[in-house]
C-alpha positions as CSV (number, residue, x, y, z in Angstrom):
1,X,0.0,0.0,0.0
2,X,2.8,2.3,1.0
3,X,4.8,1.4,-2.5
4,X,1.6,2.4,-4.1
5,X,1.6,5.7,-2.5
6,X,5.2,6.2,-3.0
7,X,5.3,5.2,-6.7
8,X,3.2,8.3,-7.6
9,X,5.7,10.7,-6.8
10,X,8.4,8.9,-8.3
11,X,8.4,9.6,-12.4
12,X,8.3,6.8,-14.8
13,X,11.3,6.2,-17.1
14,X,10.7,7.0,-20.6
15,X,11.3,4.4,-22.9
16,X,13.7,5.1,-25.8
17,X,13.7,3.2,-29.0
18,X,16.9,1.4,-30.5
19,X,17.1,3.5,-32.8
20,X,16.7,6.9,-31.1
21,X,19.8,8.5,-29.5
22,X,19.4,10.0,-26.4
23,X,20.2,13.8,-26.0
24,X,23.7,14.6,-24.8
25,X,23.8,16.5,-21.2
26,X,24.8,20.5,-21.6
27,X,28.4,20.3,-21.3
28,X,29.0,16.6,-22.4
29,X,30.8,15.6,-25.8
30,X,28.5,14.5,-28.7
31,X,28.0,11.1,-28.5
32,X,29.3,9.7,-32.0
33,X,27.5,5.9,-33.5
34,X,27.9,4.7,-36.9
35,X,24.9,6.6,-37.8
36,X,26.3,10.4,-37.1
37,X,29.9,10.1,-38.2
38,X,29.6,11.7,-41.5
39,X,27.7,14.6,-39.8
40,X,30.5,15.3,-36.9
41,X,33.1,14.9,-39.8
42,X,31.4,17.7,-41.8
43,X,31.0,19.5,-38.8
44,X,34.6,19.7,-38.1
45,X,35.8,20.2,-41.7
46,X,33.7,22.9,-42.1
47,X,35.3,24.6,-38.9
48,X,38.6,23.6,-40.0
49,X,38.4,25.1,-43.4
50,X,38.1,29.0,-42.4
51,X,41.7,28.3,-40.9
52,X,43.0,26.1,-44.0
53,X,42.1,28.8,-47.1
54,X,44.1,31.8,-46.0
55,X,46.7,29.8,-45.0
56,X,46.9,27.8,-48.5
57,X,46.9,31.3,-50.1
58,X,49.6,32.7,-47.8
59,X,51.8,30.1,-48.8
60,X,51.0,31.1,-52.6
61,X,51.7,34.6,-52.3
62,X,54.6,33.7,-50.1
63,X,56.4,31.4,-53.1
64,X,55.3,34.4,-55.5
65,X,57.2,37.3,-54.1
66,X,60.5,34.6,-53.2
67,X,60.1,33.4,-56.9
68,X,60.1,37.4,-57.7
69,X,62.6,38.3,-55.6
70,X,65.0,35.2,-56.6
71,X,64.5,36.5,-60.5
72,X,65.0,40.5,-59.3
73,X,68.6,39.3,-57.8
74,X,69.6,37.1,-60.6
75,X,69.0,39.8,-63.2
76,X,70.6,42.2,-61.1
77,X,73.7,40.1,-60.4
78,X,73.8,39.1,-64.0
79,X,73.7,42.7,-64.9
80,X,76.4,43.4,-62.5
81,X,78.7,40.9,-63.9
82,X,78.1,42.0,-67.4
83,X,79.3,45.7,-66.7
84,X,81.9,44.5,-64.6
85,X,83.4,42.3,-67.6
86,X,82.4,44.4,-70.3
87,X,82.6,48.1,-69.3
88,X,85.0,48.4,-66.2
89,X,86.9,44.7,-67.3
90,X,87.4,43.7,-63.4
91,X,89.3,41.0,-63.0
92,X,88.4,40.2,-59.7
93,X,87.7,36.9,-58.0
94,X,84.2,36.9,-57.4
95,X,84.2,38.0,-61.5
96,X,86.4,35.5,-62.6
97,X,84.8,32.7,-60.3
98,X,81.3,33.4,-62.4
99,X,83.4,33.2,-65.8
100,X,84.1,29.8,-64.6
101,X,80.8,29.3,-64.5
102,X,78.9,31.0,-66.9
103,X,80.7,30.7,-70.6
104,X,81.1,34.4,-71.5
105,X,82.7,35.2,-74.6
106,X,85.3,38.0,-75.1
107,X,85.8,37.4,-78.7
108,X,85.3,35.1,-81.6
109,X,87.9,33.7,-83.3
110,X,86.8,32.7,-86.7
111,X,83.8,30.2,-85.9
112,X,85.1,29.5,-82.2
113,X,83.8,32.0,-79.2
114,X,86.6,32.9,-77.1
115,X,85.9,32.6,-73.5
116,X,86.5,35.6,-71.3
117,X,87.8,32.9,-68.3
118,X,90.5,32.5,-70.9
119,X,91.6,35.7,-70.7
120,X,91.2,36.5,-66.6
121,X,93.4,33.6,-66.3
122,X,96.5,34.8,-67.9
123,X,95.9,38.3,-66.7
124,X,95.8,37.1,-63.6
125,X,98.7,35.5,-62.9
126,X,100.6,38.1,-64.7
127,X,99.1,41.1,-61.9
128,X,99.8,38.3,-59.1
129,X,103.6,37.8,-59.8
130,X,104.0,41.8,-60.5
131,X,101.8,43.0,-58.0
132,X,103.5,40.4,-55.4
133,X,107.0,39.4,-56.6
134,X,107.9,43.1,-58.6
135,X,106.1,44.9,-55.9
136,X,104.8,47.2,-59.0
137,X,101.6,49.6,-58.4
138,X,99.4,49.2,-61.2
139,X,97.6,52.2,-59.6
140,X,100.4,54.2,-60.4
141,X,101.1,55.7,-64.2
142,X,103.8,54.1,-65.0
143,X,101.6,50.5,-63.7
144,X,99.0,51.4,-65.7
145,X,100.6,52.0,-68.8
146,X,102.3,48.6,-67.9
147,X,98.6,46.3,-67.0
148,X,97.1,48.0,-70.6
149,X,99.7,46.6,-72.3
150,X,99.8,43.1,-70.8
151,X,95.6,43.1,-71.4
152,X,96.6,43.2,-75.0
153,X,99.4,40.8,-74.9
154,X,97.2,38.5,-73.2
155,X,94.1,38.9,-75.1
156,X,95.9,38.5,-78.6
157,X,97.5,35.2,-76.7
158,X,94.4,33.8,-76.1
159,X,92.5,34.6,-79.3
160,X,96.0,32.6,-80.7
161,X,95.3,29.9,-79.3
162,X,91.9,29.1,-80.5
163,X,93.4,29.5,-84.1
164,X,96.0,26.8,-82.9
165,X,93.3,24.4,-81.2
166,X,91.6,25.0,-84.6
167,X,95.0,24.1,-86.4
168,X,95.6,21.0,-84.2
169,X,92.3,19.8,-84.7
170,X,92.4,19.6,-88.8
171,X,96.1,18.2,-88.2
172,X,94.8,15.6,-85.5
173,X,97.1,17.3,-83.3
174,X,96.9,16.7,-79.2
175,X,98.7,16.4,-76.2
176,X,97.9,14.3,-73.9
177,X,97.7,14.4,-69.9
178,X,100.5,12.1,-69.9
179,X,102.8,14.1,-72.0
180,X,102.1,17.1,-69.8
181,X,103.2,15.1,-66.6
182,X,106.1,13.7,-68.7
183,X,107.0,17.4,-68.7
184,X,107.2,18.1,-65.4
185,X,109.0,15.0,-64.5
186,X,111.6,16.0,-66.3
187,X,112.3,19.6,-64.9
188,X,111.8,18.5,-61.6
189,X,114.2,15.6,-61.7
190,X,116.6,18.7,-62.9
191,X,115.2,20.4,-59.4
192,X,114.0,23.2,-61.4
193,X,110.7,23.5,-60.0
194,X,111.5,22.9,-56.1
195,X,112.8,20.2,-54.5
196,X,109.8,18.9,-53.3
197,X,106.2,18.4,-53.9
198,X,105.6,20.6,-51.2
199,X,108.3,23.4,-52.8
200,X,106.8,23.2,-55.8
201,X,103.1,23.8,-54.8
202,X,104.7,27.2,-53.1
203,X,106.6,28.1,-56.2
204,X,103.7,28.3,-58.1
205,X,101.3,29.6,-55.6
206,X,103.8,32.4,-54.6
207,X,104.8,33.5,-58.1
208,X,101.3,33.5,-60.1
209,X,98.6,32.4,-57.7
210,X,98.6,28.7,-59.4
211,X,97.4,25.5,-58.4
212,X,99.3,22.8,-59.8
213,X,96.4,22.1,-61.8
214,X,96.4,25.7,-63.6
215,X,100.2,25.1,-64.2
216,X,99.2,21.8,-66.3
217,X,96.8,23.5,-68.0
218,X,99.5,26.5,-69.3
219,X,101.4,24.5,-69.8
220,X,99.6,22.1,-72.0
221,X,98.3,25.0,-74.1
222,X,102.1,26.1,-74.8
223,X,102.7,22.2,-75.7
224,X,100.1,21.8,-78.2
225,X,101.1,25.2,-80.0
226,X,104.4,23.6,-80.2
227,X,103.8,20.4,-81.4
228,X,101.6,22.2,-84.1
229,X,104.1,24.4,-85.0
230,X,106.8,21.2,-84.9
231,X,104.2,19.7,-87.7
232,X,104.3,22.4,-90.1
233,X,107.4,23.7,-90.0
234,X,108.9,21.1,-92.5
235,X,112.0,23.5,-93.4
236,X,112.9,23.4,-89.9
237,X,112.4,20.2,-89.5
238,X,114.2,19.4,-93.2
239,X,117.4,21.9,-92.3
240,X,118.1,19.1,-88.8
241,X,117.4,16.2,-91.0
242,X,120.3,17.3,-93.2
243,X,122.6,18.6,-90.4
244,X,122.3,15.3,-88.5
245,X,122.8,13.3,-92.1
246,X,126.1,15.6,-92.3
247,X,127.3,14.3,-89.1
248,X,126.6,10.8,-89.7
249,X,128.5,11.0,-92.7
250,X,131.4,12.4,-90.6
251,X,131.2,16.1,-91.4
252,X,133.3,18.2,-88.4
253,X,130.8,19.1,-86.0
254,X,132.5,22.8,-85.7
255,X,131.8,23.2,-89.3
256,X,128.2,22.1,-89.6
257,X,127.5,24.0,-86.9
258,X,129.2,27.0,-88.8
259,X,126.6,26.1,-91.7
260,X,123.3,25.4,-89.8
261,X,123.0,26.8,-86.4
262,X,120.6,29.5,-85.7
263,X,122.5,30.4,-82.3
264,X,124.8,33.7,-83.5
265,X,126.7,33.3,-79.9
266,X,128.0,30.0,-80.1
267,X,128.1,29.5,-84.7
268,X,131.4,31.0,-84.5
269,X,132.8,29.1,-82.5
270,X,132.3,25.6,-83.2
271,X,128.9,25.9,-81.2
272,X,130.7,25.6,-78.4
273,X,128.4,27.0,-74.8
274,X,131.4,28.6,-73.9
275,X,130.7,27.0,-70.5
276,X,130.6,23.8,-68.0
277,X,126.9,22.1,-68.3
278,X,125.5,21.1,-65.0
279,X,121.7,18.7,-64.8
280,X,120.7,21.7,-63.3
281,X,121.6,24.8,-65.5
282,X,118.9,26.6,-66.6
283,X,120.1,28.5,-69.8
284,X,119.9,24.9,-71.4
285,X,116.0,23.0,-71.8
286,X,115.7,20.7,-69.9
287,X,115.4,18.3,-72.7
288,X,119.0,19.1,-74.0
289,X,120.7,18.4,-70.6
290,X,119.1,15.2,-70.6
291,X,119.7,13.8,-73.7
292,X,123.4,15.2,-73.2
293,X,124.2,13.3,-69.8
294,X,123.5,10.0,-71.7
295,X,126.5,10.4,-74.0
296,X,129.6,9.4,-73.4
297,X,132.5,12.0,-74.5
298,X,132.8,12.3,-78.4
299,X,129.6,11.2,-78.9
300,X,126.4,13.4,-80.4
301,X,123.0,13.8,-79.9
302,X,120.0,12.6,-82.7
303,X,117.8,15.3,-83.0
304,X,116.3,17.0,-79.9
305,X,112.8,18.7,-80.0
306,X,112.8,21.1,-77.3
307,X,109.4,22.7,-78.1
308,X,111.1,26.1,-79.2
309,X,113.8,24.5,-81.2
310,X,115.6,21.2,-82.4
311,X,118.9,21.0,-81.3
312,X,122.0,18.5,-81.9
313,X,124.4,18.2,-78.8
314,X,128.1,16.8,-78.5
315,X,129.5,15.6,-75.5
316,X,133.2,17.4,-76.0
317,X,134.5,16.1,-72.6
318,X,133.8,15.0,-68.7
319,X,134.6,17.2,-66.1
320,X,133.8,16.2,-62.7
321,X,130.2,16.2,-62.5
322,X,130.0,18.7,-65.8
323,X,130.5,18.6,-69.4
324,X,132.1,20.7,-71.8
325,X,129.5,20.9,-74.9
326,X,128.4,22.0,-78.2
327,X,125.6,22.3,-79.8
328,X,123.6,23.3,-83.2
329,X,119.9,25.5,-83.1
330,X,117.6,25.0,-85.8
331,X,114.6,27.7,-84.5
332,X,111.2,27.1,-84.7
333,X,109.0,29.5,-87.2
334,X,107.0,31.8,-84.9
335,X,103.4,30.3,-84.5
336,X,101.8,33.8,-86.2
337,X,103.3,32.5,-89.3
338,X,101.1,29.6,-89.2
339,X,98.0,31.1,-87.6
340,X,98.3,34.4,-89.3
341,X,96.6,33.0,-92.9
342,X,93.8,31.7,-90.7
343,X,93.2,34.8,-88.6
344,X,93.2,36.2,-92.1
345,X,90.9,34.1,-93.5
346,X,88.3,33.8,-90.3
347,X,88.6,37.1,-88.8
348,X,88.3,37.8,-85.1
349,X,85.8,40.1,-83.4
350,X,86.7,41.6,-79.8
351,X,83.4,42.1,-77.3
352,X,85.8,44.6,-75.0
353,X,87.4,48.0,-75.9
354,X,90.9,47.7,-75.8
355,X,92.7,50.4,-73.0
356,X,95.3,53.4,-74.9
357,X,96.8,54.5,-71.8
């Protein structure tokens, strides 16, 4: 009776279907089912997405200007770099660094394009070894008078060049990495470049500002001019022939000397050097010495090719550690005298205005 008064008072539970969710409390997280996933998902997203659009179009106007301000320095640097090389001719690092890189030409050589990195590279060593060694102010009159002059010198060298790459190559001329190293052996066994690795490093680095890798490179472009010039000088090459065929036939050495040599200091005189040879004298190639301390006294040389010349040697007589010598010169023809008809022929335009101080 008393449970039937009571239950009166107390509410009756409301009866909720399966499929019916009840109402979250105020305060509580939505309860997610299977049924309202896609709904709290767009719910979110759509929230999300005022946050997500300016940022996404932040980011584009962010690559725009650094894509604008990337092609606003490059044309300005480029620009730079041009007057630099064409209208002040700077041959400073950071200008000769970016003609290492980017293939500007200072003049065309016939069909070739001569690079400007060319020419910074053997004006360059020139104003280290004056600037550092001849202690010479090229601020000064007399230094600028001097600089103009060696821009010309250097810029005619290299425009030569190109006209003797473009000799060696219809002559299938080359020189190989080898031949270059070859070189150097042989100098340095005559301690003419240092006595060391170390010595020699310095000697380049000190005098021109070289690597030893910019020395083989010199030094291979003087190599292939003379190996082309070696080819196509055949009265040069004809006059030794003869000489040497003299010799062999047992002609006095004085005399052919007296008949072929192009040295007018030593002709006269049998081509005597007038002097003691020592491996490490440097008034005589390197090539010359060498082929000389491999005969015995009496003997003579066959031909020698020192790159400027072909010579003939006789071992007169031993002297301790020295020889007494003679020798005959046949001189090479000047390379201008084979490159000349070509420059000629394919004429050379210059990008720069050449200084008249």
């Amino acid at each position: 009776m008393k449970q039937r008064q009571l239950s009166k008072f107390i509410p009756k539970r409301r009866r909720t279907s399966k499929k019916e969710a009840p109402e979250p409390l105020s305060g509580e997280a939505p309860r997610i089912t299977n049924e309202t996933v896609a709904v709290h998902r767009e719910e979110v997203l759509s929230s999300a997405r005022k946050y997500i659009y300016p940022l996404q179009h932040s980011k584009h106007k962010i690559v725009l200007i650094s894509t604008a301000l990337f092609v606003a320095a490059f044309i300005s640097f480029f620009t730079y770099c041009v007057l630099a090389l064409y209208r002040f001719q700077t041959n400073s690092s950071l200008v000769y660094g970016v003609s290492q890189v980017v293939p500007f030409p200072i003049a065309k050589a016939g069909p070739d394009y001569v690079a400007y990195e060319n020419y910074l590279f053997e004006l360059r060593h020139y104003v280290h070894y004056y600037e550092t060694q001849q202690k010479l102010d090229f601020t000064s009159q007399e230094g600028k008078q001097q600089l103009a002059n060696y821009k010309k010198q250097a810029l005619n060298k290299v425009i030569s060049d190109a006209y003797v790459k473009q000799l060696a190559k219809k002559y299938k001329v080359s020189v190989s990495d080898q031949e270059v190293n070859n070189a150097i052996t042989l100098v340095r066994n005559q301690n003419r470049l240092g006595a060391n690795e170390k010595g020699f490093e310095d000697v380049l680095k000190d005098n021109f500002g070289w690597s030893v890798n910019d020395f083989k490179r010199s030094l291979k472009e003087e190599m292939l001019a003379q190996k082309v010039v070696a080819t196509l000088d055949v009265t040069t090459q004809n006059r030794a022939k003869a000489a040497l065929a003299e010799l062999n036939s047992g002609a006095d050495f004085a005399a052919v000397a007296a008949k072929y040599s192009d040295d007018g200091s030593t002709k006269g005189n049998g081509g005597d050097y007038g002097f003691l040879v020592d491996q490490t004298n440097r008034d005589i190639p390197a090539q010359v010495t060498a082929a000389l301390f491999q005969l015995k006294p009496g003997q003579t040389s066959t031909i020698i090719n020192t790159g400027y010349s072909l010579e003939i040697v006789k071992n007169l007589d031993v002297q301790g550690d020295k020889i007494h010598a003679a020798h005959i010169v046949f001189n090479f023809q000047d390379i201008s005298v084979f490159t000349g008809p070509l420059q000629t022929k394919e004429k050379t335009h210059i990008y720069i205005k050449q200084s008249t101080i």
